[in-house]
ModelCIF file with pLDDT and N, C-alpha, C, O atoms, coordinates in Angstrom:
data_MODEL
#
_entry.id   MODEL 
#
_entity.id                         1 
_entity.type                       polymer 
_entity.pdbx_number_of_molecules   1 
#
_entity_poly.entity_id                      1 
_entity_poly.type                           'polypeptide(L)' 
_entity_poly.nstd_linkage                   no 
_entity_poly.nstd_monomer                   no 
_entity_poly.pdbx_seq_one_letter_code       
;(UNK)(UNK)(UNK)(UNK)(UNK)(UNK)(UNK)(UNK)(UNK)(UNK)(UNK)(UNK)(UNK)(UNK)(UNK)(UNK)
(UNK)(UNK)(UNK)(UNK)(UNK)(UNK)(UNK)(UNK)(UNK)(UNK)(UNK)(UNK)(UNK)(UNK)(UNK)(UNK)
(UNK)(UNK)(UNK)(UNK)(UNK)(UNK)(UNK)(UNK)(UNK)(UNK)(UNK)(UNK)(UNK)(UNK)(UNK)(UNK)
(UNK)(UNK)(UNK)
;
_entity_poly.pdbx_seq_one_letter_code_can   XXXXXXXXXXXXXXXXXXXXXXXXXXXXXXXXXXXXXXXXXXXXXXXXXXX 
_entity_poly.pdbx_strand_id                 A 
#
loop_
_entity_poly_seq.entity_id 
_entity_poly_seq.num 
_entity_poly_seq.mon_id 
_entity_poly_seq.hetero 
1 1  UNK n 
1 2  UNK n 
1 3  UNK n 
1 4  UNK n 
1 5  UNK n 
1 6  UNK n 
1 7  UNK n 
1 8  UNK n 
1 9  UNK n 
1 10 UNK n 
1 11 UNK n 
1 12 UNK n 
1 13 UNK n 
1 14 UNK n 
1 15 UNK n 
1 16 UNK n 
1 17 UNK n 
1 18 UNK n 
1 19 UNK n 
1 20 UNK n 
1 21 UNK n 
1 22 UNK n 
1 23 UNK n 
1 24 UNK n 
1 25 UNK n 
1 26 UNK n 
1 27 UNK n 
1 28 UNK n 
1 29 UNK n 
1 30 UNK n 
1 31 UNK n 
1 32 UNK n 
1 33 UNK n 
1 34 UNK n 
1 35 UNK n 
1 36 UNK n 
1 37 UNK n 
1 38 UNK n 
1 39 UNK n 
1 40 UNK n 
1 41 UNK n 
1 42 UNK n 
1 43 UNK n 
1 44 UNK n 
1 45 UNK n 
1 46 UNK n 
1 47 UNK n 
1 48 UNK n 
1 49 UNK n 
1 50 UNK n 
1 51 UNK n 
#
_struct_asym.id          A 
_struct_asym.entity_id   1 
#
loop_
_ma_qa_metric.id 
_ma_qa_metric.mode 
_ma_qa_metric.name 
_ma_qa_metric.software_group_id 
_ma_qa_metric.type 
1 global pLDDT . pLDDT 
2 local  pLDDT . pLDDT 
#
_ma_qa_metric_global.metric_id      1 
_ma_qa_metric_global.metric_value   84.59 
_ma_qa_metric_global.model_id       1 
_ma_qa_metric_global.ordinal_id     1 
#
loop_
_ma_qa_metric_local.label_asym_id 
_ma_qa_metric_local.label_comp_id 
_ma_qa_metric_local.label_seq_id 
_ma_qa_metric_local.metric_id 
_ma_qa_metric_local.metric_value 
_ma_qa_metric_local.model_id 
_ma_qa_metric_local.ordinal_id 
A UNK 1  2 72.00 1 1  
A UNK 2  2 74.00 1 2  
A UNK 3  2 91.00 1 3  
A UNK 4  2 92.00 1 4  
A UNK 5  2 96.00 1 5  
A UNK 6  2 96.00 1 6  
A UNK 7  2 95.00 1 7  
A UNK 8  2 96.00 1 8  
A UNK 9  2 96.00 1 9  
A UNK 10 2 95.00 1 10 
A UNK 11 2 95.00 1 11 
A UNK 12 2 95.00 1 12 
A UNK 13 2 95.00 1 13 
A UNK 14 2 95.00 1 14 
A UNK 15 2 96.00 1 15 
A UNK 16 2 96.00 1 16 
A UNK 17 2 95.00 1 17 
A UNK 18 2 96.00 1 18 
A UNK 19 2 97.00 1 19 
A UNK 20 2 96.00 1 20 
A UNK 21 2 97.00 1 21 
A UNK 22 2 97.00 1 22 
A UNK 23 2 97.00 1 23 
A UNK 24 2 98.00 1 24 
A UNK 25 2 96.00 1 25 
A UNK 26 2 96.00 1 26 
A UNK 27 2 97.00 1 27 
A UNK 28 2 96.00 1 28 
A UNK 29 2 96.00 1 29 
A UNK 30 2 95.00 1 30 
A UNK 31 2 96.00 1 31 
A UNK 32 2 96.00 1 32 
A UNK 33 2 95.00 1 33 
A UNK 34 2 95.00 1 34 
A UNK 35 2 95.00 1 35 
A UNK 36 2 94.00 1 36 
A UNK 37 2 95.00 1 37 
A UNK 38 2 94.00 1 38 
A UNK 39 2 88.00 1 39 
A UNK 40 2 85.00 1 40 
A UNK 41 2 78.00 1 41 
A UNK 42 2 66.00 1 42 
A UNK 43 2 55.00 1 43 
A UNK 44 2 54.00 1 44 
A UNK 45 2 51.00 1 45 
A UNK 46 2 46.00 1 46 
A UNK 47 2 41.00 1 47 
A UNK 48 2 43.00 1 48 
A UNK 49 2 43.00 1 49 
A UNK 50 2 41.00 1 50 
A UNK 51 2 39.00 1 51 
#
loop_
_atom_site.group_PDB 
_atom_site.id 
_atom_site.type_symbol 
_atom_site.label_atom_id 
_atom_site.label_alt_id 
_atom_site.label_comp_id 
_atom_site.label_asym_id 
_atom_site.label_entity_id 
_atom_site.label_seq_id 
_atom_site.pdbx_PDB_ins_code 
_atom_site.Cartn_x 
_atom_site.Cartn_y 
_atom_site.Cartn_z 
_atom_site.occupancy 
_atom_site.B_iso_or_equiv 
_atom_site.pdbx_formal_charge 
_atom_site.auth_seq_id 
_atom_site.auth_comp_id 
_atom_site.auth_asym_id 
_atom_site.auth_atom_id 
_atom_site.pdbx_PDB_model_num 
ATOM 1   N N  . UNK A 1 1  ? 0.812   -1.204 0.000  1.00 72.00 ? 1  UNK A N  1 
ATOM 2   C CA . UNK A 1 1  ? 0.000   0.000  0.000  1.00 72.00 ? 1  UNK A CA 1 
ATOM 3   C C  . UNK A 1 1  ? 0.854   1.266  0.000  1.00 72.00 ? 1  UNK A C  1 
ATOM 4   O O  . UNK A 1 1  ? 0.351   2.195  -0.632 1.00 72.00 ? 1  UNK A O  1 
ATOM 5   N N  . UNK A 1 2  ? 2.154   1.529  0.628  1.00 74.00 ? 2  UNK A N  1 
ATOM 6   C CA . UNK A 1 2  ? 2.942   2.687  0.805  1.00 74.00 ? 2  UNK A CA 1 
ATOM 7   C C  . UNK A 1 2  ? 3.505   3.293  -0.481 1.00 74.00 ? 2  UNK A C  1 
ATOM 8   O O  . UNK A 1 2  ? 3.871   4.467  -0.545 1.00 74.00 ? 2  UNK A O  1 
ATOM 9   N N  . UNK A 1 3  ? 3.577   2.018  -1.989 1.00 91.00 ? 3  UNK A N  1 
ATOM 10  C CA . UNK A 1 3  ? 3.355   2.119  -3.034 1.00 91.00 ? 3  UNK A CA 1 
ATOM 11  C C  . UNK A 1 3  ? 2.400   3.708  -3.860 1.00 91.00 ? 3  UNK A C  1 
ATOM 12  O O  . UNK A 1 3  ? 2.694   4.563  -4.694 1.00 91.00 ? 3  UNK A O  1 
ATOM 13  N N  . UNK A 1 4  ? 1.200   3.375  -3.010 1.00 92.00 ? 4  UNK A N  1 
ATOM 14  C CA . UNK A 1 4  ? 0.188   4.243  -3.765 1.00 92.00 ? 4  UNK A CA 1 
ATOM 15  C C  . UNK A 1 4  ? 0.267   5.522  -3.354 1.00 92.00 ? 4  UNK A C  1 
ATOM 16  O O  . UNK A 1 4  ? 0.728   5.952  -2.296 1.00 92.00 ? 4  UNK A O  1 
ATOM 17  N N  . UNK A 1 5  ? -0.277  6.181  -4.380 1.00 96.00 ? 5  UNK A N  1 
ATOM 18  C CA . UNK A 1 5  ? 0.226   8.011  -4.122 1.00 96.00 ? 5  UNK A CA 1 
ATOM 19  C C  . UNK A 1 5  ? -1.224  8.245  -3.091 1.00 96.00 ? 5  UNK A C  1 
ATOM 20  O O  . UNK A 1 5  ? -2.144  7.486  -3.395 1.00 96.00 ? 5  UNK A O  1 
ATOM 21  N N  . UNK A 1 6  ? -1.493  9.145  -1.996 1.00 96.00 ? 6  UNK A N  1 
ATOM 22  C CA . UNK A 1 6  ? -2.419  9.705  -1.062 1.00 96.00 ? 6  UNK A CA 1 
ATOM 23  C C  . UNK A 1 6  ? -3.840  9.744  -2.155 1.00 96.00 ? 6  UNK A C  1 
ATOM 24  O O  . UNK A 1 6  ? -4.904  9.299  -1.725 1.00 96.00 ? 6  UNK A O  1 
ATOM 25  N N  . UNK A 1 7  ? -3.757  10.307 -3.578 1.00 95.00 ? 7  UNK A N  1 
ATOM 26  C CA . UNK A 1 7  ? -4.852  10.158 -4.062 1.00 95.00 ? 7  UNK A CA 1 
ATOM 27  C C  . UNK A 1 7  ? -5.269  8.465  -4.947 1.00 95.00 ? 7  UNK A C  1 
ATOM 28  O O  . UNK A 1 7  ? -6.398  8.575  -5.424 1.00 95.00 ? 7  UNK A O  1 
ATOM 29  N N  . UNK A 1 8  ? -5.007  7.856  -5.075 1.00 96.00 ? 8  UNK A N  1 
ATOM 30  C CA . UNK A 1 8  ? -4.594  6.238  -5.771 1.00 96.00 ? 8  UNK A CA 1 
ATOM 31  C C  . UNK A 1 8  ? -5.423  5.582  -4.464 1.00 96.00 ? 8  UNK A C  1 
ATOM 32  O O  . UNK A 1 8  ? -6.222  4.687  -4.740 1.00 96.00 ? 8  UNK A O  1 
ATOM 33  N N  . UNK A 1 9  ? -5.302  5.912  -3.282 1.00 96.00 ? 9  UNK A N  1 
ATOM 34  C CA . UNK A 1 9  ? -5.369  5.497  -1.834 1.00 96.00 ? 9  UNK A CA 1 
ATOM 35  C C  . UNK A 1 9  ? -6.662  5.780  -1.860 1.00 96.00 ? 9  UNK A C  1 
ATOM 36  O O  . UNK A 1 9  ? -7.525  4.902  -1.883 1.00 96.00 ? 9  UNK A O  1 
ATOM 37  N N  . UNK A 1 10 ? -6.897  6.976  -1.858 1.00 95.00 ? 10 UNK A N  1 
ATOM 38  C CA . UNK A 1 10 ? -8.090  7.102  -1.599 1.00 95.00 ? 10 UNK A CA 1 
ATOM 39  C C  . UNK A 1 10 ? -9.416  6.825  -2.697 1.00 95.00 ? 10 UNK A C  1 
ATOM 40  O O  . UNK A 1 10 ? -10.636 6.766  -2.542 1.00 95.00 ? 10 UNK A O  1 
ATOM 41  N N  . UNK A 1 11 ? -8.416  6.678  -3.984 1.00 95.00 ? 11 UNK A N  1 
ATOM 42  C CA . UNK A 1 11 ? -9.831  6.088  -4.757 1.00 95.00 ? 11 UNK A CA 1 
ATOM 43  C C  . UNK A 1 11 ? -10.138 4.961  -4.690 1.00 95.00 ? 11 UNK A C  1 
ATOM 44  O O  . UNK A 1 11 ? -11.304 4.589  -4.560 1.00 95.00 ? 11 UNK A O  1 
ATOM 45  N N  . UNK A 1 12 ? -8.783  3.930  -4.794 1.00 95.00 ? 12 UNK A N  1 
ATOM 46  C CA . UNK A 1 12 ? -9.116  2.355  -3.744 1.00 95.00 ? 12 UNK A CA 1 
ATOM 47  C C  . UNK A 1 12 ? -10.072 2.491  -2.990 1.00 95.00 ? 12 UNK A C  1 
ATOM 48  O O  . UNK A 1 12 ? -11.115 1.991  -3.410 1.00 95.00 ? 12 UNK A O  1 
ATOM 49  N N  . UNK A 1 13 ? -10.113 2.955  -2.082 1.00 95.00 ? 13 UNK A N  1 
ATOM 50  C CA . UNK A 1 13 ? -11.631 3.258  -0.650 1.00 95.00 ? 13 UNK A CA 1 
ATOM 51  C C  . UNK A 1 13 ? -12.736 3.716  -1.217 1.00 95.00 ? 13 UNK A C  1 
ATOM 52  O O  . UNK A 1 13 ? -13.839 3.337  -0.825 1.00 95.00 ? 13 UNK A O  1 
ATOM 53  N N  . UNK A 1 14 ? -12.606 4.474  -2.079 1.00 95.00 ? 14 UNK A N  1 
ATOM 54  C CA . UNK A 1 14 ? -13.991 4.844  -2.396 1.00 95.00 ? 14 UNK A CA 1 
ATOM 55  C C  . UNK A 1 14 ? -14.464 3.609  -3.231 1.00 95.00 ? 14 UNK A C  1 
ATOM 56  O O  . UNK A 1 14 ? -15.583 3.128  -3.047 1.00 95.00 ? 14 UNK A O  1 
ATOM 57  N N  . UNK A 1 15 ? -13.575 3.098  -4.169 1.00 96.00 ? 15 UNK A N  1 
ATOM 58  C CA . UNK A 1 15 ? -14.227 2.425  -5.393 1.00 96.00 ? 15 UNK A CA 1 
ATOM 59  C C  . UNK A 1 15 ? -14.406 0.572  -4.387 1.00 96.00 ? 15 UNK A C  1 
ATOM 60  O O  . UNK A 1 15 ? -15.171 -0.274 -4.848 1.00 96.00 ? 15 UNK A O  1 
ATOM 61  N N  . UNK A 1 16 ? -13.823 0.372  -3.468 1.00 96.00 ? 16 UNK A N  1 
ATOM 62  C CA . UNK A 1 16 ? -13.984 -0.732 -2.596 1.00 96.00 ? 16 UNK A CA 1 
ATOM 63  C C  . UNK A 1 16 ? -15.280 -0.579 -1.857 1.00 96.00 ? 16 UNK A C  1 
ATOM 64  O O  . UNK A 1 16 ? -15.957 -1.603 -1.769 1.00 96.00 ? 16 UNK A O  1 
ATOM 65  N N  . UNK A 1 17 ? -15.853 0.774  -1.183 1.00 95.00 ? 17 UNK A N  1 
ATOM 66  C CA . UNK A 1 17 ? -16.451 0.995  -0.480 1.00 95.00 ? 17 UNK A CA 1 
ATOM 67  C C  . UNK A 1 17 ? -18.105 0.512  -1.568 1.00 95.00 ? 17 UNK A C  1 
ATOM 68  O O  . UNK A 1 17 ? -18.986 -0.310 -1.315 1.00 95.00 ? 17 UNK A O  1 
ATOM 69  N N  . UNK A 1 18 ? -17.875 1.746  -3.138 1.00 96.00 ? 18 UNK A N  1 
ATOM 70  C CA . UNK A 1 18 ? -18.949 1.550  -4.008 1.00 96.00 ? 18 UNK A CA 1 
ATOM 71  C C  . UNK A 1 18 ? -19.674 0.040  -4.182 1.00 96.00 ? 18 UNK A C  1 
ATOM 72  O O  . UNK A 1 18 ? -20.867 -0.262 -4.212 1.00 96.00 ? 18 UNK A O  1 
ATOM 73  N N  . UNK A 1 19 ? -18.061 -1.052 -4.317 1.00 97.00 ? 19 UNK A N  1 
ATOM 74  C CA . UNK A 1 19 ? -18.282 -2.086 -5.177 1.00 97.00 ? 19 UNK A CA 1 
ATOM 75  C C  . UNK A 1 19 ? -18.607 -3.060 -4.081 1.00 97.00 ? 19 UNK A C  1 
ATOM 76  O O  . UNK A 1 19 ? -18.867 -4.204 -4.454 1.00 97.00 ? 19 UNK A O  1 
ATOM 77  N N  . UNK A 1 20 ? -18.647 -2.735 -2.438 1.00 96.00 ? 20 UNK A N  1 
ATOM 78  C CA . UNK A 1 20 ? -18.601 -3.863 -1.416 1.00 96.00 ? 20 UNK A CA 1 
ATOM 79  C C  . UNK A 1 20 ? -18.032 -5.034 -1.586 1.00 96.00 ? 20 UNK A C  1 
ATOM 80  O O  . UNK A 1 20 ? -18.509 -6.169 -1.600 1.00 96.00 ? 20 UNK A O  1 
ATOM 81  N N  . UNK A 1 21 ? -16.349 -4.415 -1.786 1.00 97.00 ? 21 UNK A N  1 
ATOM 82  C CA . UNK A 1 21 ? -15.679 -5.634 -1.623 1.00 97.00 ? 21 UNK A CA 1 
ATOM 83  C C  . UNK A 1 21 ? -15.482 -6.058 -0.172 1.00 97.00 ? 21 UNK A C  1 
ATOM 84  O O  . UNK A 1 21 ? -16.130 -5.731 0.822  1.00 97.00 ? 21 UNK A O  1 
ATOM 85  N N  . UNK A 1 22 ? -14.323 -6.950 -0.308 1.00 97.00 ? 22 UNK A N  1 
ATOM 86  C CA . UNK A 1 22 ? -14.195 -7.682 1.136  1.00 97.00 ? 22 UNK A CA 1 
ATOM 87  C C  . UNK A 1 22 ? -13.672 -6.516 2.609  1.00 97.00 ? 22 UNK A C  1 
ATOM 88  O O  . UNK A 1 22 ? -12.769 -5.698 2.780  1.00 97.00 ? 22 UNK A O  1 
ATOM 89  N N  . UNK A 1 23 ? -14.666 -6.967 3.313  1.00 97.00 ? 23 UNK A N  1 
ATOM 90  C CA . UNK A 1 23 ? -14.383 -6.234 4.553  1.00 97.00 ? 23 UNK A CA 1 
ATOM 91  C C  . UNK A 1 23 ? -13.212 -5.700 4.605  1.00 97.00 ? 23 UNK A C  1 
ATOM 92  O O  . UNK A 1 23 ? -12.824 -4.557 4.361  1.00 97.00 ? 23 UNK A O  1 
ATOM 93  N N  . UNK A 1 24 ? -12.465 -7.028 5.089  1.00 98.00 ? 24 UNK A N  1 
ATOM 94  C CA . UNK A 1 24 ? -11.054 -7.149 5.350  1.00 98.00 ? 24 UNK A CA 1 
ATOM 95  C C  . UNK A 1 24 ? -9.909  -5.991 4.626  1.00 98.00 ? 24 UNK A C  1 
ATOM 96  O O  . UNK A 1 24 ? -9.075  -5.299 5.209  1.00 98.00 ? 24 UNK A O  1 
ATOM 97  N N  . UNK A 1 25 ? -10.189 -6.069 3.298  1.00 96.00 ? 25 UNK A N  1 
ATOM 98  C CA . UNK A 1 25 ? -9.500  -5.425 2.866  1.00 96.00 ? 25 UNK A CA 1 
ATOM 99  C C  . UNK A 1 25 ? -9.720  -3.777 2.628  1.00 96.00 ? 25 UNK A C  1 
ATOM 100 O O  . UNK A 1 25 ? -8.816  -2.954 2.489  1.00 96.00 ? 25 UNK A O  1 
ATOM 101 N N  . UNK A 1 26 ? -11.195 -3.510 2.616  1.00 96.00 ? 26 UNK A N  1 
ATOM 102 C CA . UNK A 1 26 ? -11.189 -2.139 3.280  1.00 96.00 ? 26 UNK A CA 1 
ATOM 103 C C  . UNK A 1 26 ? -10.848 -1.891 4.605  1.00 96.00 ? 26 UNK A C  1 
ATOM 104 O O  . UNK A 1 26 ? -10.677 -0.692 4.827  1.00 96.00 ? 26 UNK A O  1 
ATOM 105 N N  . UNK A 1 27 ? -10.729 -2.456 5.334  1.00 97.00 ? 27 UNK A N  1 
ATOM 106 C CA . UNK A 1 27 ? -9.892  -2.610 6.247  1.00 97.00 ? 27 UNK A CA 1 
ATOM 107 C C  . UNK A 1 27 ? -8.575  -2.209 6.209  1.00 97.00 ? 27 UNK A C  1 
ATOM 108 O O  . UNK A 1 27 ? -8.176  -1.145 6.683  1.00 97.00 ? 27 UNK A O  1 
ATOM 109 N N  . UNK A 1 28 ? -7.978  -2.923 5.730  1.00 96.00 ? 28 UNK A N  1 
ATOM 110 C CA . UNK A 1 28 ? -6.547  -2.526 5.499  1.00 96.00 ? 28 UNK A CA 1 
ATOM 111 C C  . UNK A 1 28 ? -6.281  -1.510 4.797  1.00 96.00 ? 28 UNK A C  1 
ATOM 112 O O  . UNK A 1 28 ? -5.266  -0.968 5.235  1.00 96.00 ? 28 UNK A O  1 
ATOM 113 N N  . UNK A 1 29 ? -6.884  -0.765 3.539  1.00 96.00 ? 29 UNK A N  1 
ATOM 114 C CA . UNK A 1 29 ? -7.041  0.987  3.129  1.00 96.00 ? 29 UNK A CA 1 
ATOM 115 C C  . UNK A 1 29 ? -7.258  1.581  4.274  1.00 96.00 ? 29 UNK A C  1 
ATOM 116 O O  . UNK A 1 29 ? -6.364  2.412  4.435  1.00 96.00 ? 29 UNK A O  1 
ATOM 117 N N  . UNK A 1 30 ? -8.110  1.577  5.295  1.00 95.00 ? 30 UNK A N  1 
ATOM 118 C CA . UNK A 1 30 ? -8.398  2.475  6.301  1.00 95.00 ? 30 UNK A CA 1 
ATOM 119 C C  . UNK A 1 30 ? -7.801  2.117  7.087  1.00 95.00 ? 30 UNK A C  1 
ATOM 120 O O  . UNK A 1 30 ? -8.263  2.646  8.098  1.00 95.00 ? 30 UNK A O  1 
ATOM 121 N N  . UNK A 1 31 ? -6.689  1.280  7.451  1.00 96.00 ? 31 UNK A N  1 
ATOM 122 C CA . UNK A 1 31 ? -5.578  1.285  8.944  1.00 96.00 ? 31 UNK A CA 1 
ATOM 123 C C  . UNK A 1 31 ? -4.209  2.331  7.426  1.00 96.00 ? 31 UNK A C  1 
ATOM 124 O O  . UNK A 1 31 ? -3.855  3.469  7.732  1.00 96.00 ? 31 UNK A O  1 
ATOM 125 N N  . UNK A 1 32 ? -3.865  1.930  6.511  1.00 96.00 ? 32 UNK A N  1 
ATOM 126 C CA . UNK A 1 32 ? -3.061  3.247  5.360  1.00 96.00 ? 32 UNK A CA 1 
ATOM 127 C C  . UNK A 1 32 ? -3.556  4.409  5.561  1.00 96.00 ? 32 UNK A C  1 
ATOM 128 O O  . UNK A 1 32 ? -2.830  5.210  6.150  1.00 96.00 ? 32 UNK A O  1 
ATOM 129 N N  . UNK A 1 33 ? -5.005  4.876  5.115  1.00 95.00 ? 33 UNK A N  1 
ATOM 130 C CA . UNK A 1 33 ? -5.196  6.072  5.662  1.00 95.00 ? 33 UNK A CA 1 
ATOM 131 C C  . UNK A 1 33 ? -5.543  6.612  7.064  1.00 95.00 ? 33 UNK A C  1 
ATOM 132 O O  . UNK A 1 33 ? -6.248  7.600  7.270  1.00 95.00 ? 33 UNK A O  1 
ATOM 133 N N  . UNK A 1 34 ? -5.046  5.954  7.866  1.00 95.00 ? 34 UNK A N  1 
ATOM 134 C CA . UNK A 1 34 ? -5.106  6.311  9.450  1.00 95.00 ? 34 UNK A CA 1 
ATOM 135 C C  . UNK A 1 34 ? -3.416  6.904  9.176  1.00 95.00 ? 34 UNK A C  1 
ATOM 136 O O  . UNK A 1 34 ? -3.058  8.054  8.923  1.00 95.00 ? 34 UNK A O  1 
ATOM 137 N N  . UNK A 1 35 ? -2.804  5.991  9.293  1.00 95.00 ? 35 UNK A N  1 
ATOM 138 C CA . UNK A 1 35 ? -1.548  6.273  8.730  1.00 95.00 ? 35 UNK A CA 1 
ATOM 139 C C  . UNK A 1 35 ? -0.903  7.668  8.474  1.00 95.00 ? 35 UNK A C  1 
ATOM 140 O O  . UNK A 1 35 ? -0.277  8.498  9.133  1.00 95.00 ? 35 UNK A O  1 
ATOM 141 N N  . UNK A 1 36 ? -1.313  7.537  7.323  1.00 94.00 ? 36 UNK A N  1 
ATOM 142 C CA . UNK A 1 36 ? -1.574  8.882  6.486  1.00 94.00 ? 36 UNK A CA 1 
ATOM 143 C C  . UNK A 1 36 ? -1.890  9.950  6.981  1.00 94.00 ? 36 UNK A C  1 
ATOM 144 O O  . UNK A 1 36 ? -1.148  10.852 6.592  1.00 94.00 ? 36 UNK A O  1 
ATOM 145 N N  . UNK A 1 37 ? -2.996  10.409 7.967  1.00 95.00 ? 37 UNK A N  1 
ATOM 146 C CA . UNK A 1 37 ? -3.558  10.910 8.427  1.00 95.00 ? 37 UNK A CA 1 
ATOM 147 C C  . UNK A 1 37 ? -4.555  11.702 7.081  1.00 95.00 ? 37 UNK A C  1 
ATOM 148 O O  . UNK A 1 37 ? -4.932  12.849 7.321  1.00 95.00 ? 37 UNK A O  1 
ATOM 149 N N  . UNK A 1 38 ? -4.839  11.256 6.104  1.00 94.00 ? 38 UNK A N  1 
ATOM 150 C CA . UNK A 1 38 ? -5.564  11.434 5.184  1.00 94.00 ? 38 UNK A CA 1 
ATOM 151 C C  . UNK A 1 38 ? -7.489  11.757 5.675  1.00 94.00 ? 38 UNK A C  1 
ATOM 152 O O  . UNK A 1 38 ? -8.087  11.455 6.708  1.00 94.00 ? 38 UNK A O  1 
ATOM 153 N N  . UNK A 1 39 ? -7.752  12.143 4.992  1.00 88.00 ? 39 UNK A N  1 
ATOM 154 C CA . UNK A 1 39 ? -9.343  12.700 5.370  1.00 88.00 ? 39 UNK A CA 1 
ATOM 155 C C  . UNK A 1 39 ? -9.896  12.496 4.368  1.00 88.00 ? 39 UNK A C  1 
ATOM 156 O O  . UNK A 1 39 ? -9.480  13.205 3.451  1.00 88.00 ? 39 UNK A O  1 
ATOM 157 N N  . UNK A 1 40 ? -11.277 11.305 3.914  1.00 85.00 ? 40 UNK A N  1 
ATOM 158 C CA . UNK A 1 40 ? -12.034 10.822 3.774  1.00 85.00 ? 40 UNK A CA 1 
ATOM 159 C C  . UNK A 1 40 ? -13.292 11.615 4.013  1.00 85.00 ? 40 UNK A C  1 
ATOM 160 O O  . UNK A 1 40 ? -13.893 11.782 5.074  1.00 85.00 ? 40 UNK A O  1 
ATOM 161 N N  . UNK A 1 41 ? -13.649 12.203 2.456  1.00 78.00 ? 41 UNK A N  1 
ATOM 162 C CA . UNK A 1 41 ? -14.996 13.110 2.672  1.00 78.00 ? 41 UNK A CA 1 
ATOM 163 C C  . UNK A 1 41 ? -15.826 11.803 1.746  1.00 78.00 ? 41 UNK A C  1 
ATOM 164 O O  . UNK A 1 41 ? -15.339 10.911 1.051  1.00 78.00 ? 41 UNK A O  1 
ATOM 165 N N  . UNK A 1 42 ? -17.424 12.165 2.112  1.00 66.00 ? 42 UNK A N  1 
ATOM 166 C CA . UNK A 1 42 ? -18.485 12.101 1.687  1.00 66.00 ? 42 UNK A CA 1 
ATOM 167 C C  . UNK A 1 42 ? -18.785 10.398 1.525  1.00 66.00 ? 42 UNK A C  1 
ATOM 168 O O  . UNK A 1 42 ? -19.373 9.818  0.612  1.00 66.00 ? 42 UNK A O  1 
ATOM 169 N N  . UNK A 1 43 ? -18.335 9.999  2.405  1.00 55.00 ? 43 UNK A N  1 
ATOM 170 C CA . UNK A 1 43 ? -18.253 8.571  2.848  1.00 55.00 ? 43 UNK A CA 1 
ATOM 171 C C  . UNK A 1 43 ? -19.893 8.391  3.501  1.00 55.00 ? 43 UNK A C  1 
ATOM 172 O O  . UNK A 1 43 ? -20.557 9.067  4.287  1.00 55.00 ? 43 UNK A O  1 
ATOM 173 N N  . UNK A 1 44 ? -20.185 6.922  2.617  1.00 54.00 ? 44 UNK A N  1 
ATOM 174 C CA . UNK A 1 44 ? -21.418 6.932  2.314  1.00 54.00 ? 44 UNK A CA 1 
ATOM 175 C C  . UNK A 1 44 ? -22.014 6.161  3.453  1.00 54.00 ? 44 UNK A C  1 
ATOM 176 O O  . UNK A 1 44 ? -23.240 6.178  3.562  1.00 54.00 ? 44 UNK A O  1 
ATOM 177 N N  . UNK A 1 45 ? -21.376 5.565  4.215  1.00 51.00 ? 45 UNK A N  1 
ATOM 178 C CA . UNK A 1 45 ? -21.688 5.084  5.453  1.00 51.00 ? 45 UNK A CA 1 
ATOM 179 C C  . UNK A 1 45 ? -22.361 5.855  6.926  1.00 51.00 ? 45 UNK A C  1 
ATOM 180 O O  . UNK A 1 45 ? -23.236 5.603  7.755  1.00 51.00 ? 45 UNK A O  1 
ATOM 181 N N  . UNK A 1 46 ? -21.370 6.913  6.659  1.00 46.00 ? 46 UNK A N  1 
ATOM 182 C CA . UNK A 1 46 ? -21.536 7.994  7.761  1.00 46.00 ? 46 UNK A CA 1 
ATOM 183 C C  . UNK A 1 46 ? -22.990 9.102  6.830  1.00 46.00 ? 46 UNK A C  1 
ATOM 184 O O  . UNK A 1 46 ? -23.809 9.650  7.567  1.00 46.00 ? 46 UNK A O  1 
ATOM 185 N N  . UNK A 1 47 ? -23.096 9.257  5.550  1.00 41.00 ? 47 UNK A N  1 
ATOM 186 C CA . UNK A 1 47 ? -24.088 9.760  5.084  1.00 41.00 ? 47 UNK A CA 1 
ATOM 187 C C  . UNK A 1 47 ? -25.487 9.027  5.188  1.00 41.00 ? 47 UNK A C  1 
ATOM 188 O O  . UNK A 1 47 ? -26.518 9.684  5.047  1.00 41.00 ? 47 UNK A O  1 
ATOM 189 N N  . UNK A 1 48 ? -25.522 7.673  5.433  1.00 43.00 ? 48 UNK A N  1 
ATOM 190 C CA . UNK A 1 48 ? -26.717 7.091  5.954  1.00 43.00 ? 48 UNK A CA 1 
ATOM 191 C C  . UNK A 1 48 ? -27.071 6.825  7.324  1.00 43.00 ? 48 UNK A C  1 
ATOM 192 O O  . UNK A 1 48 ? -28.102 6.325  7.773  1.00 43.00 ? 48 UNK A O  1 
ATOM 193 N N  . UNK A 1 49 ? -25.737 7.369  8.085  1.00 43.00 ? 49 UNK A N  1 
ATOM 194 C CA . UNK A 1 49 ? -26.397 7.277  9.471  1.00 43.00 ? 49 UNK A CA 1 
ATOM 195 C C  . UNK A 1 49 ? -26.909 8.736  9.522  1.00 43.00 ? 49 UNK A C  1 
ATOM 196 O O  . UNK A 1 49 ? -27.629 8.811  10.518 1.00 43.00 ? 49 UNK A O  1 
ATOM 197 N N  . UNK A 1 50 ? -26.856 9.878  8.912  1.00 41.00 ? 50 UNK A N  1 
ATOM 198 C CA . UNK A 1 50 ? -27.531 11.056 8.962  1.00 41.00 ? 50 UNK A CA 1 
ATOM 199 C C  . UNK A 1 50 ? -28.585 10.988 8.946  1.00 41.00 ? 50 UNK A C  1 
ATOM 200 O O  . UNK A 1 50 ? -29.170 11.555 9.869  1.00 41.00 ? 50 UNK A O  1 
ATOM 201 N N  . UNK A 1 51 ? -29.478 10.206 7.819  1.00 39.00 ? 51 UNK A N  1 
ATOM 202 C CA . UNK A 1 51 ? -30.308 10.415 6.756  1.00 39.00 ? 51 UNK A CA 1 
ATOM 203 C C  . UNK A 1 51 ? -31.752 9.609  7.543  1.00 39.00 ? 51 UNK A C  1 
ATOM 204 O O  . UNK A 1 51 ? -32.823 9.537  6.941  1.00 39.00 ? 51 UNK A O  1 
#
């Protein structure tokens, strides 16, 4: 993962998040962008606990 540039990273997560791949491995994007300290907008999870 340290491979991927901060934006590469974060489209992994989004496009993992879209396609509901395996837990696990969104998992492991989001312990990279903890990392990172990267910020994750408009994440659709947290937009349905609004709604």
């Amino acid at each position: 993962m340290n491979k991927l540039s901060n934006e590469a990273l974060l489209s992994a997560y989004y496009a993992a998040k879209k396609h509901n791949l395996d837990p696990e491995f969104i998992s492991i994007i989001v312990e990279e962008i903890k990392v990172r300290k990267l910020h994750v907008i408009n994440d659709e999870s947290e937009n349905s606990k609004k709604e």
